[in-house]
Backbone and ligand atoms as CSV (ligand in chain L), in Angstrom:
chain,resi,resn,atom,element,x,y,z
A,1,UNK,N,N,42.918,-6.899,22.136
A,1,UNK,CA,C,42.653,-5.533,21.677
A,1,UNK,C,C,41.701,-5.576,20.475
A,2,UNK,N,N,40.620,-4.526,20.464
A,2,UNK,CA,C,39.779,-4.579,19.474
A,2,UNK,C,C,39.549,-3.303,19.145
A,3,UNK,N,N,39.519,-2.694,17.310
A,3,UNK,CA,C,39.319,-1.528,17.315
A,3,UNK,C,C,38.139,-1.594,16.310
A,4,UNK,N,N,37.571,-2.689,16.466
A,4,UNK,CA,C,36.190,-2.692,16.652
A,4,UNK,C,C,34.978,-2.245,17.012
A,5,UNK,N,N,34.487,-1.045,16.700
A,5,UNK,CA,C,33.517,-0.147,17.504
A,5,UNK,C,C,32.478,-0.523,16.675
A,6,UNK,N,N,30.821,-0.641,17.428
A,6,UNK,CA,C,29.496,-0.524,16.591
A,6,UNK,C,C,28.757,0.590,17.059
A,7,UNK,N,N,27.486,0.792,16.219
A,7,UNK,CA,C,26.599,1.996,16.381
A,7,UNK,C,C,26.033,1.677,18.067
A,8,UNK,N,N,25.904,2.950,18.279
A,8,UNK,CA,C,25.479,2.944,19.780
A,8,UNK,C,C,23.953,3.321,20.085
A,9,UNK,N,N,22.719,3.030,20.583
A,9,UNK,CA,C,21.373,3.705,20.375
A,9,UNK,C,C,21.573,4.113,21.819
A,10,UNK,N,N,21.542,5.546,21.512
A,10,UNK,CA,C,21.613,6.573,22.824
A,10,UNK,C,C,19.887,6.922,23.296
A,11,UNK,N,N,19.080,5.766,22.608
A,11,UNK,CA,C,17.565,6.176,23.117
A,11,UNK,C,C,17.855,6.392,24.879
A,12,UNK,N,N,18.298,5.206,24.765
A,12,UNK,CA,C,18.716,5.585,26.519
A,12,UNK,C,C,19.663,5.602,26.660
A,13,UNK,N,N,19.903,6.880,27.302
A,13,UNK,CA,C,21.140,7.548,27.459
A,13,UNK,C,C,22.365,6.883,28.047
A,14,UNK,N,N,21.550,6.644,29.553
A,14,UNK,CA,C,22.789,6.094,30.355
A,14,UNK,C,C,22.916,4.893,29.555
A,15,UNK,N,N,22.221,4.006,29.491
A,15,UNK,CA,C,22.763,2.617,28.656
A,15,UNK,C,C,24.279,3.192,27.634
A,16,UNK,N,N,23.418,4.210,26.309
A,16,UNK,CA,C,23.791,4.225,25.620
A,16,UNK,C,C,25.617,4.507,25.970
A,17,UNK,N,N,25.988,5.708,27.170
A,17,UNK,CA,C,26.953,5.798,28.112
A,17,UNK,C,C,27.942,4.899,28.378
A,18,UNK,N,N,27.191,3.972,28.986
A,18,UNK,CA,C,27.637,2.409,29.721
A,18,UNK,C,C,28.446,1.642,28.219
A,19,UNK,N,N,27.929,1.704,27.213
A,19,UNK,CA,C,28.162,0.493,26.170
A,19,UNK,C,C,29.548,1.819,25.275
A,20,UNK,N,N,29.310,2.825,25.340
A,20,UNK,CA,C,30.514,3.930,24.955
A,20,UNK,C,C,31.763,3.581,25.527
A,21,UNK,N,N,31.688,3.703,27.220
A,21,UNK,CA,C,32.600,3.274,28.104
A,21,UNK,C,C,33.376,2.251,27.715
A,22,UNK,N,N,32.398,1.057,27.542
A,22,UNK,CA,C,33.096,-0.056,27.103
A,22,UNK,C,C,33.848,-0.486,25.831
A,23,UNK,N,N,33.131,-0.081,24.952
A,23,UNK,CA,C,34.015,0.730,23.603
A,23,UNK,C,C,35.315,1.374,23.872
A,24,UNK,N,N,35.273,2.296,24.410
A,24,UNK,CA,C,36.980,3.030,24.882
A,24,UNK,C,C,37.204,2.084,24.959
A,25,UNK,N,N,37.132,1.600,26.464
A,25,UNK,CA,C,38.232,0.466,27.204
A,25,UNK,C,C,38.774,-0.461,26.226
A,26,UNK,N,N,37.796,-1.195,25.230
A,26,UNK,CA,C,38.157,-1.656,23.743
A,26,UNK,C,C,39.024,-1.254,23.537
A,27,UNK,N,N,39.285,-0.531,22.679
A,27,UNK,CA,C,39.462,0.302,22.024
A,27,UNK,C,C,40.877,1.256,22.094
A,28,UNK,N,N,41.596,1.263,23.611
A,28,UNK,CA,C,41.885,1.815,24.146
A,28,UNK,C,C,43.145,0.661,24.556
A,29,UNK,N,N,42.493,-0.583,24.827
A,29,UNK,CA,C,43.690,-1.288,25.419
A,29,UNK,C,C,44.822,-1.552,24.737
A,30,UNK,N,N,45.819,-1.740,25.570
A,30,UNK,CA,C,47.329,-2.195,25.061
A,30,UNK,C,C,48.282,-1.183,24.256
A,31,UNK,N,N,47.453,-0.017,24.445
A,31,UNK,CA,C,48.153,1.650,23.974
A,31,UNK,C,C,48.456,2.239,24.901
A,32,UNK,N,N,49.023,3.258,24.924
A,32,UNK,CA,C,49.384,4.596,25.727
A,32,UNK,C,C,49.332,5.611,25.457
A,33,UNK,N,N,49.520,5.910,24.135
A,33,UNK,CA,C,50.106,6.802,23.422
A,33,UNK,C,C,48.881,7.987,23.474
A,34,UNK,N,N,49.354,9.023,24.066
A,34,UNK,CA,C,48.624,10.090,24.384
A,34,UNK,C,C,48.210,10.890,22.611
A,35,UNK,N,N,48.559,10.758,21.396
A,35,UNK,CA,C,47.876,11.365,20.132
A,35,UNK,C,C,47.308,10.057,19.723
A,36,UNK,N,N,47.783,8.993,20.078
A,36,UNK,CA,C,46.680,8.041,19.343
A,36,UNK,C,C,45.548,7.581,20.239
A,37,UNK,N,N,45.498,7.695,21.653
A,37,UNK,CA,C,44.465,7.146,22.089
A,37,UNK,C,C,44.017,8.409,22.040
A,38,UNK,N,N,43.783,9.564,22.215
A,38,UNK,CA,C,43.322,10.696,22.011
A,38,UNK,C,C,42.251,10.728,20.620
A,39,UNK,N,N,43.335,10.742,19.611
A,39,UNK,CA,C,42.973,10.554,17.795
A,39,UNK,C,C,41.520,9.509,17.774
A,40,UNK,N,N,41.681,8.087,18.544
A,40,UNK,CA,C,40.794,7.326,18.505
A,40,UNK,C,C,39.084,7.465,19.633
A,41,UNK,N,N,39.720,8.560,20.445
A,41,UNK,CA,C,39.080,8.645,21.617
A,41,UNK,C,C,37.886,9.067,20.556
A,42,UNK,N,N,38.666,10.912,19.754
A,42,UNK,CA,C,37.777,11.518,19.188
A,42,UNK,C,C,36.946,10.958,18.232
A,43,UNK,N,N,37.491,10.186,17.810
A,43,UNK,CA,C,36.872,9.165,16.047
A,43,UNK,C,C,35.468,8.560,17.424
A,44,UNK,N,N,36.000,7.432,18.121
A,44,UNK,CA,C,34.722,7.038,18.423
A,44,UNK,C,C,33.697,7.580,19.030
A,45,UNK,N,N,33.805,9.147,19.406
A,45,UNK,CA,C,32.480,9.711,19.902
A,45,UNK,C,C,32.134,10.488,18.915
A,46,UNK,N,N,32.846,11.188,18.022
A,46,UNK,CA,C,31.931,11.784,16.733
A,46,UNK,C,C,31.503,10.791,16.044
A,47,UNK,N,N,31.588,9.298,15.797
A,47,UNK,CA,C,30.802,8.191,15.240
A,47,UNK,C,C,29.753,8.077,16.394
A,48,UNK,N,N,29.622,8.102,17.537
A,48,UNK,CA,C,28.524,8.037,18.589
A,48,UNK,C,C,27.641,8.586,18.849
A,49,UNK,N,N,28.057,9.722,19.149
A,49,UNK,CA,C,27.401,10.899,19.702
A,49,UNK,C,C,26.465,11.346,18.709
A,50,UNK,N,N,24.826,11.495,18.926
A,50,UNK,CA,C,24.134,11.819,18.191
A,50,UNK,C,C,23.804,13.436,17.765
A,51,UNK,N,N,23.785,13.764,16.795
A,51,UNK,CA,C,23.402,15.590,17.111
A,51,UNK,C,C,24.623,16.681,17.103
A,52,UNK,N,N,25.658,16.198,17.128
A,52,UNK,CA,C,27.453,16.931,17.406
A,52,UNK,C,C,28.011,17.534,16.266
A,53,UNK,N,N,28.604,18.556,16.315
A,53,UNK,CA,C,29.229,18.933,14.994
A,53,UNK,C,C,31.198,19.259,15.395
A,54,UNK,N,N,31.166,18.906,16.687
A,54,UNK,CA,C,32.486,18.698,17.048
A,54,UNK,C,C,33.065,18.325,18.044
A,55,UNK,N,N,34.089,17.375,18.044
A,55,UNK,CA,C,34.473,16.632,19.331
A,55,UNK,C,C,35.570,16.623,19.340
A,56,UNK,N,N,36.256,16.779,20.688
A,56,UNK,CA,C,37.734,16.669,20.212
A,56,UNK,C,C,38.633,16.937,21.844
A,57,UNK,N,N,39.909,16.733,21.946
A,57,UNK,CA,C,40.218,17.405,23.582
A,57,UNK,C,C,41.770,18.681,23.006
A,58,UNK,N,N,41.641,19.320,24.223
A,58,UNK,CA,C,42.782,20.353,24.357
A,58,UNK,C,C,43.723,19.678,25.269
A,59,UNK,N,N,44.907,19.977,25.161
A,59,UNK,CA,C,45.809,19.375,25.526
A,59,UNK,C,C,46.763,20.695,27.050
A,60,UNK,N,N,46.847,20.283,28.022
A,60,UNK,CA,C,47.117,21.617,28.904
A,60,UNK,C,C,48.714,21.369,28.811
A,61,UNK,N,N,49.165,22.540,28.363
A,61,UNK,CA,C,51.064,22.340,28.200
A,61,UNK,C,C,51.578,24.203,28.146
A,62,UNK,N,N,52.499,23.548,28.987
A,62,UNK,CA,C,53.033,25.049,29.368
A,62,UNK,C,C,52.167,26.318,29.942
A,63,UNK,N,N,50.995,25.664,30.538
A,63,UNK,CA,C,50.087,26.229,31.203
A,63,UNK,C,C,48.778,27.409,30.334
A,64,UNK,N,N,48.800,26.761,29.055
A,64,UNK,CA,C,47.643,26.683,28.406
A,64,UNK,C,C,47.271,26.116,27.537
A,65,UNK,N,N,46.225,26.090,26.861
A,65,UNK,CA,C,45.319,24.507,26.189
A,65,UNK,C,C,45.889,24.992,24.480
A,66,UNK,N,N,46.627,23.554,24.409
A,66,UNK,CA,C,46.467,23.783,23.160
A,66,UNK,C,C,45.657,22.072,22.310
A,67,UNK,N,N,45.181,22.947,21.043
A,67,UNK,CA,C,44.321,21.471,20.370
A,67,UNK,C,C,44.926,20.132,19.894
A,68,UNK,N,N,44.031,19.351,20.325
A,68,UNK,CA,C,45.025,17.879,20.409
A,68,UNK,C,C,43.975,17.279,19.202
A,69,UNK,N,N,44.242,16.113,18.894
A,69,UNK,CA,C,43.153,14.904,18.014
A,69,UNK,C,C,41.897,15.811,18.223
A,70,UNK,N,N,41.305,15.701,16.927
A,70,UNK,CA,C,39.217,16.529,16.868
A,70,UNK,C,C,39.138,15.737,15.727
A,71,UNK,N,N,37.621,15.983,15.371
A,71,UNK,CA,C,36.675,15.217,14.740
A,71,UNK,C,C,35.928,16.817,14.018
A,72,UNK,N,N,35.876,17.671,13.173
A,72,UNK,CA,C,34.897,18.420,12.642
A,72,UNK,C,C,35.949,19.631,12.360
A,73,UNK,N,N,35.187,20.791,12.474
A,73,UNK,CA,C,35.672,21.988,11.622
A,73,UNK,C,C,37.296,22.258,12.179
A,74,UNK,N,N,37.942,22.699,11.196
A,74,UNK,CA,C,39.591,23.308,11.879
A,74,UNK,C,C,38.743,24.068,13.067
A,75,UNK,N,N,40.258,24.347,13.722
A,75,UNK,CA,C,39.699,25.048,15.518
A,75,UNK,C,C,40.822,25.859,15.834
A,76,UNK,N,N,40.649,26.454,16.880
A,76,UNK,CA,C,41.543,27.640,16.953
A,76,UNK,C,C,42.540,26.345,18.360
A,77,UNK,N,N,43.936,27.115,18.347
A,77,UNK,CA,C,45.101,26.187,18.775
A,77,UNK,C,C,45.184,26.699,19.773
A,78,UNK,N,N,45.196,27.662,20.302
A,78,UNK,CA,C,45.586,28.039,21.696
A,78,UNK,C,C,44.996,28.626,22.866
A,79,UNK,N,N,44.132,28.460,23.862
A,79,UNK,CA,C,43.058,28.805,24.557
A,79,UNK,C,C,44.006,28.855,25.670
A,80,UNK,N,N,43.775,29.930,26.374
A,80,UNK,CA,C,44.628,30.469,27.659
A,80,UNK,C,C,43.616,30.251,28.453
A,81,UNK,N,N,44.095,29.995,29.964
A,81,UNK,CA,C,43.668,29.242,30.915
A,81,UNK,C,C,42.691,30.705,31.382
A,82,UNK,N,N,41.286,30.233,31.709
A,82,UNK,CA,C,40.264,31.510,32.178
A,82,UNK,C,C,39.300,31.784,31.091
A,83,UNK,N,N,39.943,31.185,29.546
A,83,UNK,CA,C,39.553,31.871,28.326
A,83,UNK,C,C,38.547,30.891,27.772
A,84,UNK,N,N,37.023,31.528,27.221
A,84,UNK,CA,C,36.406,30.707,26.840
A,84,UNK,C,C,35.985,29.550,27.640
A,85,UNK,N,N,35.012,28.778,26.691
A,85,UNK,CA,C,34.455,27.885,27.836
A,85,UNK,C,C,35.542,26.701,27.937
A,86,UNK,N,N,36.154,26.466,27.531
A,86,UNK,CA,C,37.403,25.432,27.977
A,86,UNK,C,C,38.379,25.919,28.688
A,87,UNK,N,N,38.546,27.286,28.390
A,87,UNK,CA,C,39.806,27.459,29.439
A,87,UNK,C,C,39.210,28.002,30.821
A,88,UNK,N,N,37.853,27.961,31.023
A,88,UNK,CA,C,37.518,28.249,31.744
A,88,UNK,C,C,37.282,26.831,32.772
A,89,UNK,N,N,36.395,26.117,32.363
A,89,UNK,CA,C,36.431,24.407,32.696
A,89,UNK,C,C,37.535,23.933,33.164
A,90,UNK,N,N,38.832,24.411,32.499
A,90,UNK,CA,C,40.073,24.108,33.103
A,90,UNK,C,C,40.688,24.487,33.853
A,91,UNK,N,N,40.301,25.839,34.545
A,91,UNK,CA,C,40.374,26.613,35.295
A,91,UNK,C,C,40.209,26.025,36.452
A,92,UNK,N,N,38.697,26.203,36.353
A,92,UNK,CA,C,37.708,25.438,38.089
A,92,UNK,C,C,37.722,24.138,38.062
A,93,UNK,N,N,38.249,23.274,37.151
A,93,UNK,CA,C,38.596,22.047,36.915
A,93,UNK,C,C,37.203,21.172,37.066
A,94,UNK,N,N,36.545,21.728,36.742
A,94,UNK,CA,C,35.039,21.433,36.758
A,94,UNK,C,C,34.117,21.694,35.268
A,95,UNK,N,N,33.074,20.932,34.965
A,95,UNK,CA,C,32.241,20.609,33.637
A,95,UNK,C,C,31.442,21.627,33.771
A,96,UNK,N,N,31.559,22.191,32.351
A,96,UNK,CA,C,30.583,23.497,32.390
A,96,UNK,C,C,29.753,23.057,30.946
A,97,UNK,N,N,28.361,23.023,31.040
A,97,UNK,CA,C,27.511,22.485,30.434
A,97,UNK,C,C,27.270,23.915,29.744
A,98,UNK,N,N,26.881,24.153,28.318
A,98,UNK,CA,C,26.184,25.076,27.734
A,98,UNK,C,C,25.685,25.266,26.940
A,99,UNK,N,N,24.041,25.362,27.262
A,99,UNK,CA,C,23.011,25.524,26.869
A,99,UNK,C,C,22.821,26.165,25.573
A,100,UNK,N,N,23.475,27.744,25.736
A,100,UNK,CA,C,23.414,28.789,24.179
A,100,UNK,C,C,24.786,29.391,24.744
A,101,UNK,N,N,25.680,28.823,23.201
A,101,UNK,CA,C,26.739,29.563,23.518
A,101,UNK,C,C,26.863,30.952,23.022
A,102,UNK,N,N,26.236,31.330,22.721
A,102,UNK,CA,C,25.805,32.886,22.742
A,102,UNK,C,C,25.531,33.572,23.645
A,103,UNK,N,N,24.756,33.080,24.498
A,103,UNK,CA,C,24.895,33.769,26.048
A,103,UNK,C,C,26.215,33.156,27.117
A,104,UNK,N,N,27.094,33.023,26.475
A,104,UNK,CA,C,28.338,32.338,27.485
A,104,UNK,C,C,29.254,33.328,27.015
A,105,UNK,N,N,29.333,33.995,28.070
A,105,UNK,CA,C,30.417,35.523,27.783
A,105,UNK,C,C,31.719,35.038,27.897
A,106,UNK,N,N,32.425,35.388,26.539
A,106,UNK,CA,C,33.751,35.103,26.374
A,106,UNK,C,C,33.828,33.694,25.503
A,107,UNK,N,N,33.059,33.303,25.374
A,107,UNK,CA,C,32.856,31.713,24.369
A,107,UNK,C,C,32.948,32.164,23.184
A,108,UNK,N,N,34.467,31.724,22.951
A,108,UNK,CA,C,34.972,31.143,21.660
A,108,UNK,C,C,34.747,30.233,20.256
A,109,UNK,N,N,34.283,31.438,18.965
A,109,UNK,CA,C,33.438,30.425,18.199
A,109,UNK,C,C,34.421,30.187,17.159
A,110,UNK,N,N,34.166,28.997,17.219
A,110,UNK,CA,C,35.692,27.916,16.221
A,110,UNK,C,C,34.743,27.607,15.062
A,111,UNK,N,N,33.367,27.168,15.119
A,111,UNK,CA,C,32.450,26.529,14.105
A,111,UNK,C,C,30.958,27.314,14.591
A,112,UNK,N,N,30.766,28.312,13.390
A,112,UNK,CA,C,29.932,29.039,13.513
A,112,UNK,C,C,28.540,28.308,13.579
A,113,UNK,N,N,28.414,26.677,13.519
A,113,UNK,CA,C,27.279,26.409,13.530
A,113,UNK,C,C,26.773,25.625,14.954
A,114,UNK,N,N,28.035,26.053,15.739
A,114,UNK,CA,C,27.618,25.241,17.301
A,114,UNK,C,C,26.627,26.119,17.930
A,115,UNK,N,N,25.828,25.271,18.457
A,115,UNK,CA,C,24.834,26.272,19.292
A,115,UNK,C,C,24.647,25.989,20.671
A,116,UNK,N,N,25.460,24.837,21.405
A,116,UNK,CA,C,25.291,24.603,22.544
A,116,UNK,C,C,26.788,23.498,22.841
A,117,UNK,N,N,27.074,23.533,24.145
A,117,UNK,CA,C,28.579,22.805,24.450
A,117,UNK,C,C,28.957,22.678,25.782
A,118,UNK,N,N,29.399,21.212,25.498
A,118,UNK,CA,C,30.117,20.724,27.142
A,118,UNK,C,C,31.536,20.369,27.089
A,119,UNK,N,N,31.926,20.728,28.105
A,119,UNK,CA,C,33.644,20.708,28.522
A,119,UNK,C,C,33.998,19.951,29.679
A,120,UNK,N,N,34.480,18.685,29.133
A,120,UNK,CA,C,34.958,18.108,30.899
A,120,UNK,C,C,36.380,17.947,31.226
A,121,UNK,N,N,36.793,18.453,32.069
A,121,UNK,CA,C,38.507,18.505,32.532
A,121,UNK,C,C,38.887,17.114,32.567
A,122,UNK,N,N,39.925,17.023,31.997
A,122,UNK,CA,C,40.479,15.871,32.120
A,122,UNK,C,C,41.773,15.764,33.500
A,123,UNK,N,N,41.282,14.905,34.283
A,123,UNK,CA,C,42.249,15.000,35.045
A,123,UNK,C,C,42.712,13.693,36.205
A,124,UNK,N,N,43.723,13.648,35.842
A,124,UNK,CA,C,44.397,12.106,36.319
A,124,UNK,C,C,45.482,12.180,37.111
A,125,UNK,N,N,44.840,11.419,38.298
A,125,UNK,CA,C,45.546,11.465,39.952
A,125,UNK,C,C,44.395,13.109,39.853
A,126,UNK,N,N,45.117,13.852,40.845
A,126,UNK,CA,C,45.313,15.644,40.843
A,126,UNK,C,C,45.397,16.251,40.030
A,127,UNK,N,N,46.026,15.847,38.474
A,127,UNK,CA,C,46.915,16.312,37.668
A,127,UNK,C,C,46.019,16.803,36.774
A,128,UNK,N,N,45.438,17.930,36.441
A,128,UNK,CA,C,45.061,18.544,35.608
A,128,UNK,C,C,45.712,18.314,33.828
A,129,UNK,N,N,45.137,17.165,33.012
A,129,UNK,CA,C,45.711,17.071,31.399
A,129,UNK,C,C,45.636,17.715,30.580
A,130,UNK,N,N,43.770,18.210,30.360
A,130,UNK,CA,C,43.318,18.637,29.612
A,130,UNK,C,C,42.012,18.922,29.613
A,131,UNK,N,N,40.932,19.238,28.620
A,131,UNK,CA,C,40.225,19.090,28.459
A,131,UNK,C,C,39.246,18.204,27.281
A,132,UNK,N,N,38.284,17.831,27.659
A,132,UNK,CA,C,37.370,17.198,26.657
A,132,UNK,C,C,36.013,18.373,26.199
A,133,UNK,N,N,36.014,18.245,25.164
A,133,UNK,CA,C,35.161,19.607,24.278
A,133,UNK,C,C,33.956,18.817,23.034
A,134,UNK,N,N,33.236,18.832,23.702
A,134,UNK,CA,C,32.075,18.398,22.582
A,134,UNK,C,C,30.521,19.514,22.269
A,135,UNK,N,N,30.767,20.052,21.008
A,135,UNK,CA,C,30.123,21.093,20.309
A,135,UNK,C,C,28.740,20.279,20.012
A,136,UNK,N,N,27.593,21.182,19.651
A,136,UNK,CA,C,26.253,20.655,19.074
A,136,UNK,C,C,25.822,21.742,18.025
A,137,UNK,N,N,25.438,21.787,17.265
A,137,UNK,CA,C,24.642,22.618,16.035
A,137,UNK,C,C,23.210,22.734,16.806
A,138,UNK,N,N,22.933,22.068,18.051
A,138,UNK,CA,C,21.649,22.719,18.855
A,138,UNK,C,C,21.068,22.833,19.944
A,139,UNK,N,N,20.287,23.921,19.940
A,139,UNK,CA,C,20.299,24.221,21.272
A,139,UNK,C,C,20.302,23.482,22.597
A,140,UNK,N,N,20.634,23.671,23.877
A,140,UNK,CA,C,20.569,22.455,24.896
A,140,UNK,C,C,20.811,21.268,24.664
A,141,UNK,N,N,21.945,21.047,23.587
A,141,UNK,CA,C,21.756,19.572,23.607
A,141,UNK,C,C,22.317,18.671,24.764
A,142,UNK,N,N,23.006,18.924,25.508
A,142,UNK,CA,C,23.728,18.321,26.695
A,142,UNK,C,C,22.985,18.252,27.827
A,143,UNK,N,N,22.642,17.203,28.816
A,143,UNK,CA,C,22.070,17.333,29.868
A,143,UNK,C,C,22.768,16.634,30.958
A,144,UNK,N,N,22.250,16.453,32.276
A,144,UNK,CA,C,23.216,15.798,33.305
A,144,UNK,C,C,23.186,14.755,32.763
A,145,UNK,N,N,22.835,13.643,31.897
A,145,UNK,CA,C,23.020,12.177,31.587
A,145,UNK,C,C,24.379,12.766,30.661
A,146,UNK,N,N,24.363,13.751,29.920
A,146,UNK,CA,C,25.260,13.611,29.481
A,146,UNK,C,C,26.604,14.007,29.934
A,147,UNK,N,N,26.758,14.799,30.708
A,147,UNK,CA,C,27.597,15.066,31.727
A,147,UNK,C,C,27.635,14.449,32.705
A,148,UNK,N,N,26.823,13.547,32.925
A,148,UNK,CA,C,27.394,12.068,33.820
A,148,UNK,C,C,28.130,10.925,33.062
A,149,UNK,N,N,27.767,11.100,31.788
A,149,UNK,CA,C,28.288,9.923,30.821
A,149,UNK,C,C,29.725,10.218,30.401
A,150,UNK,N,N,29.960,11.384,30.100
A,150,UNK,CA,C,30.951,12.035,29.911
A,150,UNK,C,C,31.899,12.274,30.694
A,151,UNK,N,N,31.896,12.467,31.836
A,151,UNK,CA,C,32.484,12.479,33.228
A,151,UNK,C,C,32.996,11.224,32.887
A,152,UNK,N,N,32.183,9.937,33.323
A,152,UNK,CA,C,32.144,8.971,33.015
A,152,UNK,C,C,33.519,8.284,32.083
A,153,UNK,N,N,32.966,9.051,30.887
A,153,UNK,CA,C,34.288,8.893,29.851
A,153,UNK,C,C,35.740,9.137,30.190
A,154,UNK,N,N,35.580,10.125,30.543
A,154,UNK,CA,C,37.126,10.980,30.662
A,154,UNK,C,C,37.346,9.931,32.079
A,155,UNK,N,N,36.675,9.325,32.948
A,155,UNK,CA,C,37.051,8.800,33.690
A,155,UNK,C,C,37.972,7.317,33.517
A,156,UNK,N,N,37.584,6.916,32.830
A,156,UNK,CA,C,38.151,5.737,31.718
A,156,UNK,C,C,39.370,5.698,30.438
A,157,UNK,N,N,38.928,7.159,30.119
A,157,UNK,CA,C,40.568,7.676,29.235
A,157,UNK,C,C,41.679,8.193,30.195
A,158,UNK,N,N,41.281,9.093,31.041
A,158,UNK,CA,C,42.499,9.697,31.568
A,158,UNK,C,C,43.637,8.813,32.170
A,159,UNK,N,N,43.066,7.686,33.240
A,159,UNK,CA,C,44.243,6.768,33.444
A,159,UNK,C,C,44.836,5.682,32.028
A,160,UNK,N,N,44.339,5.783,31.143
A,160,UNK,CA,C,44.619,4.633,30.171
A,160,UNK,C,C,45.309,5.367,29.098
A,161,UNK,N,N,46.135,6.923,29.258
A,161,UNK,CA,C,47.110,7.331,28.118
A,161,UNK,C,C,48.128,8.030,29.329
A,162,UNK,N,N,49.402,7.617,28.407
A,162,UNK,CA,C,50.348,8.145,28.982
A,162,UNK,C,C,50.743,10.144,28.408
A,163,UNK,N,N,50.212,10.690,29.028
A,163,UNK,CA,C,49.823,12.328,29.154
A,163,UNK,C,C,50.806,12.503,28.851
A,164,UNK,N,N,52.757,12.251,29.237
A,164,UNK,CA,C,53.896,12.652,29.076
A,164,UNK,C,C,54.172,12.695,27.586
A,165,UNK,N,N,54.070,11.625,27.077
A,165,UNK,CA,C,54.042,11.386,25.753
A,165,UNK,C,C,53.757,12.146,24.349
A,166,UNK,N,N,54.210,12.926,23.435
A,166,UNK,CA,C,53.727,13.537,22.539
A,166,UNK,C,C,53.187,12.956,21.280
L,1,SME,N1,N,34.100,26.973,22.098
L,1,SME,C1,C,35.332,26.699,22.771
L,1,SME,C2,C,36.512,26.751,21.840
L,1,SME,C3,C,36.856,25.452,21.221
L,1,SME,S1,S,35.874,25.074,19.919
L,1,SME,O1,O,34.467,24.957,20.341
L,1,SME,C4,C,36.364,23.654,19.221
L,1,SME,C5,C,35.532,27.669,23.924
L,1,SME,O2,O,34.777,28.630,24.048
L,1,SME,O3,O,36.450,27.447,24.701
């Protein structure tokens, strides 16, 4: 086990992706614990992620999201399923990329200085967990590399924490 993380150069993206991945898995091994691998998930992509002013996942319990481990401004705790762009993501259980969250009707502003945001469902087996929520201070910052990388991610956390766990 190593909680050992270094700087990542996201010049290229997917690389930069690929060597993130492997970081978790680091990072990640010989735990379970759904607030600490969570807690650490968030630490190593707000140290990564270039351009972000918040990272962090919602946690799905009792059939709506509440905030788990983040990295940046306090955030609002309880997002009902449909609501905003996470409870919406969690909804269709599908990544909703966004460009200007100002034109995203019903998007929820936690940190008045985000200007663009991606949401990827976390979900292990069938099982709908949660979500993953990463904010930008600018415009478009997310693109399919990054929503492939990200996908990517959550693909690598979701089986490696035990979700039951508080
Ligand atoms: N913007 C999100 C709310 C969470 S904060 O960005 C941390 C939304 O619309 O669901």
């Amino acid at each position: 086990m190593t909680h050992a993380t270094s700087a990542i150069d996201f010049g290229d993206k997917r690389r930069g992706y690929d060597e993130l991945a492997r970081q978790l898995e680091g990072l990640l091994s010989g735990e379970r614990h759904r607030v600490a691998n969570s807690a650490n998930m968030a630490a190593l992509l707000f140290r990564s992620l270039p351009d972000i002013n918040w990272v962090g996942c919602y946690f799905l319990e009792d059939g709506e999201l509440i905030v788990g481990p983040f990295q940046g401004k306090p955030a609002c705790v309880r997002i009902a399923m449909g609501k905003g762009v996470c409870g919406t993501a969690a909804q269709r259980r599908e990544t909703f990329v966004v460009p200007d969250v100002a034109a995203f009707p019903g998007h929820i502003a936690c940190d008045e200085a985000s200007r663009s945001e991606i949401v990827v469902p976390i979900l292990q087996g069938g099982t709908l967990r949660g979500v993953l929520d990463v904010d930008s201070p600018e415009r478009d910052r997310f693109d399919d590399q990054d929503r492939a990388g990200l996908e990517e991610f959550v693909r690598v956390l979701a089986p490696r924490v035990d979700w039951e766990t508080l």
